[in-house]
C-alpha positions in Angstrom: 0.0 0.0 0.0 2.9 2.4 0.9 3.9 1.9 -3.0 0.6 2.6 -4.5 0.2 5.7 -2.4 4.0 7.3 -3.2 2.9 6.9 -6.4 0.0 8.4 -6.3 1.8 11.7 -4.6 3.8 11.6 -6.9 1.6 12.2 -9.5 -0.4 14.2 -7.8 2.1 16.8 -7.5 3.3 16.3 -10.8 -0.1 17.1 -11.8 -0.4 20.2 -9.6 -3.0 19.0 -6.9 -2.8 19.4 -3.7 -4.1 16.8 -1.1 -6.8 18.8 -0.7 -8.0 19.8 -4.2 -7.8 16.3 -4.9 -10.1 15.8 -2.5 -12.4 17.9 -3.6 -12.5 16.4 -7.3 -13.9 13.7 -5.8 -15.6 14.5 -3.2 -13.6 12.8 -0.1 -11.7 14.2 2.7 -8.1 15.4 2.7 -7.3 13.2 5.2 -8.3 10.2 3.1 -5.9 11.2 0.5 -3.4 11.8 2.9 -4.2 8.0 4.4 -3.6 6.6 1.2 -0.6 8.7 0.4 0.9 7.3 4.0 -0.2 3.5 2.8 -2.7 3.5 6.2 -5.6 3.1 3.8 -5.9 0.8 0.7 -7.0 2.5 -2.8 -9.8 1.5 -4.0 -9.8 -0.2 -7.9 -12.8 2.5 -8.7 -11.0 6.0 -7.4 -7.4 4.5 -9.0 -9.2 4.7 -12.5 -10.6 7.9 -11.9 -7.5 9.1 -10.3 -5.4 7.6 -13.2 -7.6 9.5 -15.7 -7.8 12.8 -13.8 -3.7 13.0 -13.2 -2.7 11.2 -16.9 -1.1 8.7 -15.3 -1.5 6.2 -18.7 -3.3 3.4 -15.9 -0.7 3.4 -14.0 -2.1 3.6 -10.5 -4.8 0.8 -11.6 -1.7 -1.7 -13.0 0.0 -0.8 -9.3 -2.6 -2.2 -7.7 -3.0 -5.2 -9.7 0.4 -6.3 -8.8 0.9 -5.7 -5.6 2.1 -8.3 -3.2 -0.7 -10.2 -2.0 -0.3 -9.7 2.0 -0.8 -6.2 0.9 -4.6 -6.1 -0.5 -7.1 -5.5 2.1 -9.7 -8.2 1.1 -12.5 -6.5 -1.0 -15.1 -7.6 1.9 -13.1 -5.7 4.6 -12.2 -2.6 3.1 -15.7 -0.9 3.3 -15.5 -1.7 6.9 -12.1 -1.0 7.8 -12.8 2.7 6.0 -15.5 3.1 8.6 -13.8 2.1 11.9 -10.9 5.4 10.7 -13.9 7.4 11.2 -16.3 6.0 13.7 -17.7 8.3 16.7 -18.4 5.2 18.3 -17.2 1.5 18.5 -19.4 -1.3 20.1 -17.7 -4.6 20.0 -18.4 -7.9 21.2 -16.4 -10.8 20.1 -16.3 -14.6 22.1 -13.1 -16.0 20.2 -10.6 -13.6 20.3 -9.2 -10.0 22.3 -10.9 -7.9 19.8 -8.4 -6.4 17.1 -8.0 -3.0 18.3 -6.9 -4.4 21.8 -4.5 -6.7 21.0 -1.0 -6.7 21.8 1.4 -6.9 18.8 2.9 -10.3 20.3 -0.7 -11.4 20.8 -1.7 -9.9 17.2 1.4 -12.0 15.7 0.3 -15.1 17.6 -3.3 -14.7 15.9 -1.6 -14.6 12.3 0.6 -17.9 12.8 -2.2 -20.0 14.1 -3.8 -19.4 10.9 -4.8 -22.2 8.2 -2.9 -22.4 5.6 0.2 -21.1 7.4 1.7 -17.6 6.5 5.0 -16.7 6.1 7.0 -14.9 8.5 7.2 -11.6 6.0 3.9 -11.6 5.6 3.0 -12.2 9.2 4.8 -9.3 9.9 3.4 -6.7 7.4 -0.1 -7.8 9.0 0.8 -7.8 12.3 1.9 -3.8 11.5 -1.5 -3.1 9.6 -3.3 -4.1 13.1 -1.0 -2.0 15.3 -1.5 0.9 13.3 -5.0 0.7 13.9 -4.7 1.2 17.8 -4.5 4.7 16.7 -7.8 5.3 16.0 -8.1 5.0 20.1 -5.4 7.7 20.5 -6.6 10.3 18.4 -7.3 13.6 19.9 -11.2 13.0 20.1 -11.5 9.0 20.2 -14.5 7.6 19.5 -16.2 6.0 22.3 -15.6 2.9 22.6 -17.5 0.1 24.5 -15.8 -3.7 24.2 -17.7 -7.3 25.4 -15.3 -10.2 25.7 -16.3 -13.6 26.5 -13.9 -15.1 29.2 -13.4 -18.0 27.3 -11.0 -16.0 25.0 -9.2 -14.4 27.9 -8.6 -17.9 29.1 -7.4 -18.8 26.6 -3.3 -18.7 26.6 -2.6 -18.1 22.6 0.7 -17.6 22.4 1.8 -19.2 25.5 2.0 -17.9 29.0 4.3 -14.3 28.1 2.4 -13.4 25.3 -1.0 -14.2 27.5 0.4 -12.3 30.6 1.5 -9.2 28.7 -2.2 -9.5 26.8 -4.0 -9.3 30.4 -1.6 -6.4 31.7 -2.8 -4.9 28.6 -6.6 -5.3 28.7 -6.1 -4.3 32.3 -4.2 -0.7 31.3 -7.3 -0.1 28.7 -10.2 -0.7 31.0 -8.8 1.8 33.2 -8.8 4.7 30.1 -11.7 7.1 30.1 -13.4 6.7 26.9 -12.9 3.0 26.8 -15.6 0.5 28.8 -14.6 -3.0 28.4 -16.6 -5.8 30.3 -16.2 -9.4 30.1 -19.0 -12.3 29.8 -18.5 -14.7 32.6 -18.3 -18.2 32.0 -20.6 -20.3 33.5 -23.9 -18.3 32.7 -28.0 -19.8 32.1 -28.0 -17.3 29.2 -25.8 -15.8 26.6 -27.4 -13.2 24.0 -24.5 -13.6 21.8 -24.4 -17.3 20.7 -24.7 -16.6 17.0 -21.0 -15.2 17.0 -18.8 -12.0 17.3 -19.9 -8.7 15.6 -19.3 -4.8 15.7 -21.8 -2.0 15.5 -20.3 1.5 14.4 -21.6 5.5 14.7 -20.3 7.6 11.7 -19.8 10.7 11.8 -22.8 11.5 10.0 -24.6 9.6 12.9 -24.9 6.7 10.5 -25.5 3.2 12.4 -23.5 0.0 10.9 -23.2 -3.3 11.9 -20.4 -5.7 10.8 -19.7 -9.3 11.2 -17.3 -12.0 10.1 -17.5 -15.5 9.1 -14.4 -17.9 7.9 -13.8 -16.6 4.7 -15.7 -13.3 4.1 -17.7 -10.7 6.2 -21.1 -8.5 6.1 -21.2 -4.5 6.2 -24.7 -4.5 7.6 -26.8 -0.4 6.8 -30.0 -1.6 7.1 -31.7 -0.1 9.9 -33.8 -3.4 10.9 -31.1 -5.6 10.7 -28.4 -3.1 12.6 -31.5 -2.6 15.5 -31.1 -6.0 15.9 -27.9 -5.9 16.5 -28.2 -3.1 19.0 -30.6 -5.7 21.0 -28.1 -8.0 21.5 -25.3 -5.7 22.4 -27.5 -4.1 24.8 -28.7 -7.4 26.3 -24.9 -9.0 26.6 -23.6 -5.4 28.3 -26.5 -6.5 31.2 -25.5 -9.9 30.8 -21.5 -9.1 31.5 -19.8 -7.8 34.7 -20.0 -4.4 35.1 -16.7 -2.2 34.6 -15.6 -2.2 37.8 -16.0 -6.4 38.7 -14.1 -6.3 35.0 -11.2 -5.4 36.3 -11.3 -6.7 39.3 -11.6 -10.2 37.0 -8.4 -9.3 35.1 -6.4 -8.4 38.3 -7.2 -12.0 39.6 -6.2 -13.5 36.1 -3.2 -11.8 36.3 -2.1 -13.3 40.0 -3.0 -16.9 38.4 -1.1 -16.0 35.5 
């Protein structure tokens, strides 16, 4: 991604376009020109053809992407979504298999990439391992969204990794549920009910006040927009919140995982 978008800079100025007038061709923010320019956001195929037509660029930005390495393309199903977590005012996420991606550690992260099937390599592993980091920033940013996280204790249990990589994960779920701005609660094991059997999934605010859902399956994933189906979803993250420990018993559960650790 960092290839396609130095490319596309350079053209750009080539052309005599600023970040932001570029922008304003086509109707997106200067920041999302800058993001791709950075290689923090993918290029779509659609704006590269436009973009190669606008700046002259003989296809060039289109035939970039169509040989880039493959660790670097964002799956087509994720990219809508990944587009909207950048800018999302708020962040609802429950998930039952995993530390949810925006709280992992990057040992933890790189543990998630090697236990996949088929294997990747270690280059690759590394490149995506960086592409999550990275996006911890969208909780650092000078207004962060708020952001509200439900984790099933079976994947805090779980020891992915081995017992470092699982103690440093715990030390830092415990540093995040003490930030303002972030509530993290965790679904206890052992419970008569569980509103969230039918899997992991993420509801987003825009900044447009736009409601989204988003959930993943084995090999692809659903940007959910419309408003019956995203109400559902609301149902269920309200109902597993009541069903979880509050904030407070939360860390209180991660302090006594981290003295068995």
């Amino acid at each position: 991604m960092k290839m396609v978008g130095a490319l596309l800079a350079t053209f750009r100025e080539a052309a005599g376009h600023t970040q932001r007038s570029l922008g304003e061709h086509f109707v997106v923010s200067e920041q999302q020109i800058a993001s791709i320019e950075q290689g923090r956001r993918p290029l779509k195929p659609d704006l590269a053809d436009q973009l190669d037509d606008l700046l002259d660029t003989k296809g060039a930005l289109t035939a970039a992407l169509a040989h880039m390495p493959e660790v670097d393309l964002v799956p087509l199903w994720a990219e809508e979504y990944l587009d909207q977590e950048r800018e999302a005012i708020a962040i609802s996420w429950y998930e039952s298999l995993l530390v949810p991606g925006l709280l992992q550690t990057e040992a933890y992260a790189r543990a998630v990439f090697r236990s996949r099937v088929p294997v990747y390599d270690e280059n690759a592993i590394g490149q995506l391992v960086a592409a999550r980091i990275e996006r911890h920033e969208i909780l650092e940013r000078r207004v962060p969204p708020t952001a509200s996280f439900v984790i099933w204790e079976a994947a805090l249990r779980d020891r992915l990794g081995g017992p470092d990589v699982y103690t440093e994960q715990l030390h830092h779920l415990r540093r995040c549920a003490g930030t303002p701005g972030i509530a993290l609660q965790v679904l206890p094991l052992g419970r008569s009910s569980h509103a969230g059997l039918e899997g992991p999934f993420i509801l987003l605010e825009t900044p447009e006040n736009q409601r989204l859902g988003y959930s993943e399956t084995q090999r692809g994933s659903t940007l959910i927009a419309a408003p019956y189906e995203v109400g559902i979803l609301t149902q269920k993250y309200a109902m597993l919140r009541t069903q979880a420990l509050n904030t407070e018993d939360t860390r209180d559960l991660l302090d006594r995982l981290l003295g068995e650790a």
